[in-house]
N, C-alpha and C positions, 0 to 999 in steps of 0.2 A: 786220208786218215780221219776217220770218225770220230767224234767225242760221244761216247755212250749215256752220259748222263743229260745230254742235252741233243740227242739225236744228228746233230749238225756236222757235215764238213769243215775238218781245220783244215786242211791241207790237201792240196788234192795236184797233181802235175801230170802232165802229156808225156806219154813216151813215142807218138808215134809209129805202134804196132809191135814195138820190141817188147819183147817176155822179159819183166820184171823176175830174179831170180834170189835177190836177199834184200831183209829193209835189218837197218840195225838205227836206234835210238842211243844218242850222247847218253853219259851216267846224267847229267845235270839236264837232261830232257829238253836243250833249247836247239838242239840239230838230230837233223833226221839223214841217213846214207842211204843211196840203194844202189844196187850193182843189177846188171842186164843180159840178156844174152847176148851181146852184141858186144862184153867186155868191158863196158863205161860203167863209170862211176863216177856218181853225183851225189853233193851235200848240201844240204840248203837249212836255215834257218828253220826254228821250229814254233809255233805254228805259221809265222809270216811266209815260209818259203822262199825266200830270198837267198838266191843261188851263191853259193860259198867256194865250190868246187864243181867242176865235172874234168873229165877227161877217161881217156882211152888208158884203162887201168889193167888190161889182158887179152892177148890174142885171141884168145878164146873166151866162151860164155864165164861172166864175176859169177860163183855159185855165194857164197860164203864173205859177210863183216862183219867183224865188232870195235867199237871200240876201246881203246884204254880205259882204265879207271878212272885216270886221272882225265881222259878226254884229248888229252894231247897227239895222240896218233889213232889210227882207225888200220886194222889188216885186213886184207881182203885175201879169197883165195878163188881159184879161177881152174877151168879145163884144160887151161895151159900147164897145168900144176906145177904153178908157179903162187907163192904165197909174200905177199907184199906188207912191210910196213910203211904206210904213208903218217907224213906228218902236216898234220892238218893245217899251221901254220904258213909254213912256204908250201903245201901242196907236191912236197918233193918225193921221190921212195929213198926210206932211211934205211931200209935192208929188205931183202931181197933171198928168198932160200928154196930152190928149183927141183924140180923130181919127187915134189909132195904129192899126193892124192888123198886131197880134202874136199871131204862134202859137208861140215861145217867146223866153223870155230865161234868154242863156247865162252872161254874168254883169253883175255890179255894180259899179262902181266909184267910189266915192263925191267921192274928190276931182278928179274929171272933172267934175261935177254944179254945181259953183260958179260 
């Protein structure tokens, strides 16, 4: 991640040859997500990049994340079209809703979800 007004590197992480496929930034800009083709998803600190999350979040290629408003959960959605709410907190999936075919999600709104 670049900083345009000072040309420089904030953030910058290996993936090891996997196609990066979604970056989404926290509302309050101190975490950065990204999903892969390989299904992982990772969160790390923003700009330090200190690793928050990662794990194996879809069978298939993560296309698609945003997160909450509020920052509290991040969704992700995948080739497995399978669309996940994770919550950042314990890193767990807090629902789960299968047979989607999503090529992205624009936002989240959590107290619609009840």
């Amino acid at each position: 991640v670049w900083d345009l007004s000072t040309s420089k590197v904030e953030i910058s992480r290996e993936f090891a040859g996997e196609e990066l496929r979604a970056v989404a930034f926290s509302p309050a800009s101190t975490s950065i997500a990204t999903a892969g083709a390989n299904g992982g998803l990772w969160e790390g600190t923003f700009p330090a990049g200190v690793q928050l999350m990662a794990t194996k979040g879809h069978a298939k290629a993560a296309t698609a994340l945003v997160y909450s408003p509020d920052g509290k959960l991040i969704a992700s959605a995948g080739e497995d079209k399978v669309v996940k709410l994770w919550e950042r907190r314990s890193q767990k999936v807090a629902a789960e809703l299968a047979g989607c075919s999503v090529e992205s999600i624009c936002r989240l709104v959590p107290s619609k979800l009840a």
